[in-house]
N, C-alpha and C positions, 0 to 999 in steps of 0.2 A: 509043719513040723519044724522041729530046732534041727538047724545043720552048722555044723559048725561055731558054737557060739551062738551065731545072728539070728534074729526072730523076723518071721516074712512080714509082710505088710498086710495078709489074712490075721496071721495071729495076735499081732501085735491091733488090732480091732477089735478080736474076740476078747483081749485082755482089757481092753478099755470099758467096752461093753460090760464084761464080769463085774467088773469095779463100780461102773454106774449103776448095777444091778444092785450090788454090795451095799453102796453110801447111799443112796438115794432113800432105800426104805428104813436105813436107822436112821438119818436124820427128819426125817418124817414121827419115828416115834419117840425121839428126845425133845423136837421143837413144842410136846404141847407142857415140857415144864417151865417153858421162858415167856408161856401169858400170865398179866396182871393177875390177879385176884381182886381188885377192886379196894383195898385195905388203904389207906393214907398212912403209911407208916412216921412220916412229920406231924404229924396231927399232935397239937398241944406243943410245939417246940419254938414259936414264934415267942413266949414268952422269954425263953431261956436265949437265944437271939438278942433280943432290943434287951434285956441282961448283961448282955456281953459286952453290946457296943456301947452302953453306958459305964461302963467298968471297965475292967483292963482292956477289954476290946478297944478301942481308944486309944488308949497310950499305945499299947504294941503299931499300929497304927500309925498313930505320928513318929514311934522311932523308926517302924520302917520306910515310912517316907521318907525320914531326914536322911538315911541312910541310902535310899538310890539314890536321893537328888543330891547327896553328897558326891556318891559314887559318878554321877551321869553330871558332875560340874568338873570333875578333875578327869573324867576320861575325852568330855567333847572341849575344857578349857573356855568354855561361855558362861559367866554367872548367870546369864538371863535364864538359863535352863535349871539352875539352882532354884530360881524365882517363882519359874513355870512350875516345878513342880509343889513347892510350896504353897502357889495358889490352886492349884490341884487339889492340895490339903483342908485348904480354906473353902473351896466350893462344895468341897466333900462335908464338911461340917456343914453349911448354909442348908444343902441337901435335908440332913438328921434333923437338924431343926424344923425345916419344911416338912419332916414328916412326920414329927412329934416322939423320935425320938428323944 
């Protein structure tokens, strides 16, 4: 019983219990809409990809490279990390290459 406000250490179990009784079998009957269907919803989008990255994908790309390794030369004050990540940029295109894009 409640006496005074406070709940005993029986009831405050039976409340636990209740509640586990409660959640337990609805999430049992929500979890069967979070399985696959088996569907490749990407299918056919590979095209529109290597699209992109031959086109403005690319440039967007190299300005936001220029732009951290801008940012991460004037916040650490080392050119070499300007350099890093510019070859970062260069490896990244060798990459495209190698893979015909």
């Amino acid at each position: 019983m409640i006496k005074q406000g406070r709940i005993n250490h029986k009831e405050k179990r039976k409340l636990k219990n209740m509640i586990k009784l409660l959640v337990i079998p609805g999430l049992l009957l929500t979890c069967a809409h979070v399985f696959a269907e088996g569907t490749d919803l990407l299918a056919g989008t590979e095209a529109d990809l290597v699209a992109v990255i031959k086109g403005t994908g690319k440039t967007y790309l190299y300005v936001a490279e220029l732009i951290v390794a801008s940012f991460l030369a004037v916040k650490t004050r080392n050119p070499g990390v300007f350099l890093g990540v510019l070859g970062l940029a260069a490896g990244f295109n060798i990459l495209l290459k190698m893979a015909g894009v």
